[in-house]
C-alpha positions as CSV (number, residue, x, y, z in Angstrom):
1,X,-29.3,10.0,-8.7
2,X,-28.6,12.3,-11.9
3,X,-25.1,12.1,-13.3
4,X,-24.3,15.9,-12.2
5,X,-25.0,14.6,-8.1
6,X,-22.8,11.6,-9.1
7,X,-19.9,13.6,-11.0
8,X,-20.2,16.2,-7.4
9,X,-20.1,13.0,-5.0
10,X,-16.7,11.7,-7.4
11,X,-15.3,15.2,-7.1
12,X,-15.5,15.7,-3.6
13,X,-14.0,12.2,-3.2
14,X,-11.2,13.5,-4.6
15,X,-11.2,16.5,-3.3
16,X,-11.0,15.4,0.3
17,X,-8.2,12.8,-0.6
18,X,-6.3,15.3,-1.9
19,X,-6.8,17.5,0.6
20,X,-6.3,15.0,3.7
21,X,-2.3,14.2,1.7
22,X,-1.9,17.9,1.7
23,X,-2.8,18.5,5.7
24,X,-0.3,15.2,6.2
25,X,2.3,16.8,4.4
26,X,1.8,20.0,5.5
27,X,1.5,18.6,9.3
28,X,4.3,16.1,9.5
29,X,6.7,16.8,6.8
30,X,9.2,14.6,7.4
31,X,6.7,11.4,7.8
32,X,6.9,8.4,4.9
33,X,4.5,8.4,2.3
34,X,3.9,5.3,3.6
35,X,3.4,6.0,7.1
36,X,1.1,9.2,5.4
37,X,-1.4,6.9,3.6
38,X,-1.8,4.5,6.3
39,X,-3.4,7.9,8.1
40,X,-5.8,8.6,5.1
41,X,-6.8,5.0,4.8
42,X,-7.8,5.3,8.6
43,X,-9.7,8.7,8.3
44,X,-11.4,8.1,4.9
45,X,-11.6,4.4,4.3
46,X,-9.7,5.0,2.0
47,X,-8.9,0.5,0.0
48,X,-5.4,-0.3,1.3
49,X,-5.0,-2.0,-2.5
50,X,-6.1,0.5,-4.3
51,X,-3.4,2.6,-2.6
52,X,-1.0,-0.4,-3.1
53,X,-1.4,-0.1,-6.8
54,X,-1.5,3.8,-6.8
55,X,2.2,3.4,-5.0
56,X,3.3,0.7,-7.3
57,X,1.5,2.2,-11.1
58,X,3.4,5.8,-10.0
59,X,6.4,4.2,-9.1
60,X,6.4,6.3,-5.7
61,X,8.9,5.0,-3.1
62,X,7.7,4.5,0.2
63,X,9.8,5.3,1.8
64,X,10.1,9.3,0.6
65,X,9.4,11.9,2.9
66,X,5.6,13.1,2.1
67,X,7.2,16.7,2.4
68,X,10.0,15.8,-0.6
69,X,6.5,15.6,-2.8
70,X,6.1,18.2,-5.4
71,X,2.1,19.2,-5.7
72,X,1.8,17.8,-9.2
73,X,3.2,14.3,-7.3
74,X,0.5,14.6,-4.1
75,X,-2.3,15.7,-7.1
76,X,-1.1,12.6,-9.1
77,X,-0.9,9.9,-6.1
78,X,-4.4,11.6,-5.2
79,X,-6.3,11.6,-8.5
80,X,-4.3,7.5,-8.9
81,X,-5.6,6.2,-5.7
82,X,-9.0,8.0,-5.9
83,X,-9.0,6.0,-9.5
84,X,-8.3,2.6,-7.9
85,X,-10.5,3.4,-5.4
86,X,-13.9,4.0,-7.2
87,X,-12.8,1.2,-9.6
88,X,-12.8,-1.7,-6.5
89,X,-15.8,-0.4,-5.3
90,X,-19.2,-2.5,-6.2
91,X,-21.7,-0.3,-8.3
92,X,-25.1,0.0,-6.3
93,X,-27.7,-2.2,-8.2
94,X,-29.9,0.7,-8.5
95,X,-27.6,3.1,-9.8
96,X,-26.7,0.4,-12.8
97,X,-28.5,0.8,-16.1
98,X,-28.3,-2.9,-16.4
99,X,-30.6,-3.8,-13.2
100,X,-34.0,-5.1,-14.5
């Protein structure tokens, strides 16, 4: 795999994060960003930790309405938990430059 597939396949990661927070805030306003997530990590598998630490490194309550977010906040939680994400995923042993 070439590093511009790879940077595409990152990208679109993000890109569907972001855009499954923006259909739950769109759709149910008035739902927790809590209650929000839990929905994401359902439909994209998305690591309940890594969205743990997103919460706690942004200093996002909870409890807030997803629909009180301002889109630089859902961009930022997005690009965070996307971040956390890739980094607690193993690298494949044949994507790694260090594999024999």
């Amino acid at each position: 795999m070439d590093r511009s597939t790879l940077r595409r396949m990152i990208h679109a990661d993000f890109e569907g994060l972001l855009q499954a927070l923006t259909d739950r805030q769109h759709m149910a306003p008035h739902e927790s960003v809590a209650r929000s997530l839990s929905h994401v990590i359902g439909e994209l598998g998305v690591c309940p930790k890594a969205v743990e630490q997103s919460l706690g490194w942004l200093q996002v309550d909870p409890g807030k309405s997803i629909g009180r977010l301002r889109r630089t906040e859902l961009m930022q939680l997005a690009r965070t938990i996307h971040r956390f994400w890739r980094r607690a995923e193993p690298i494949p042993a044949e994507s790694s430059h260090l594999s024999p």
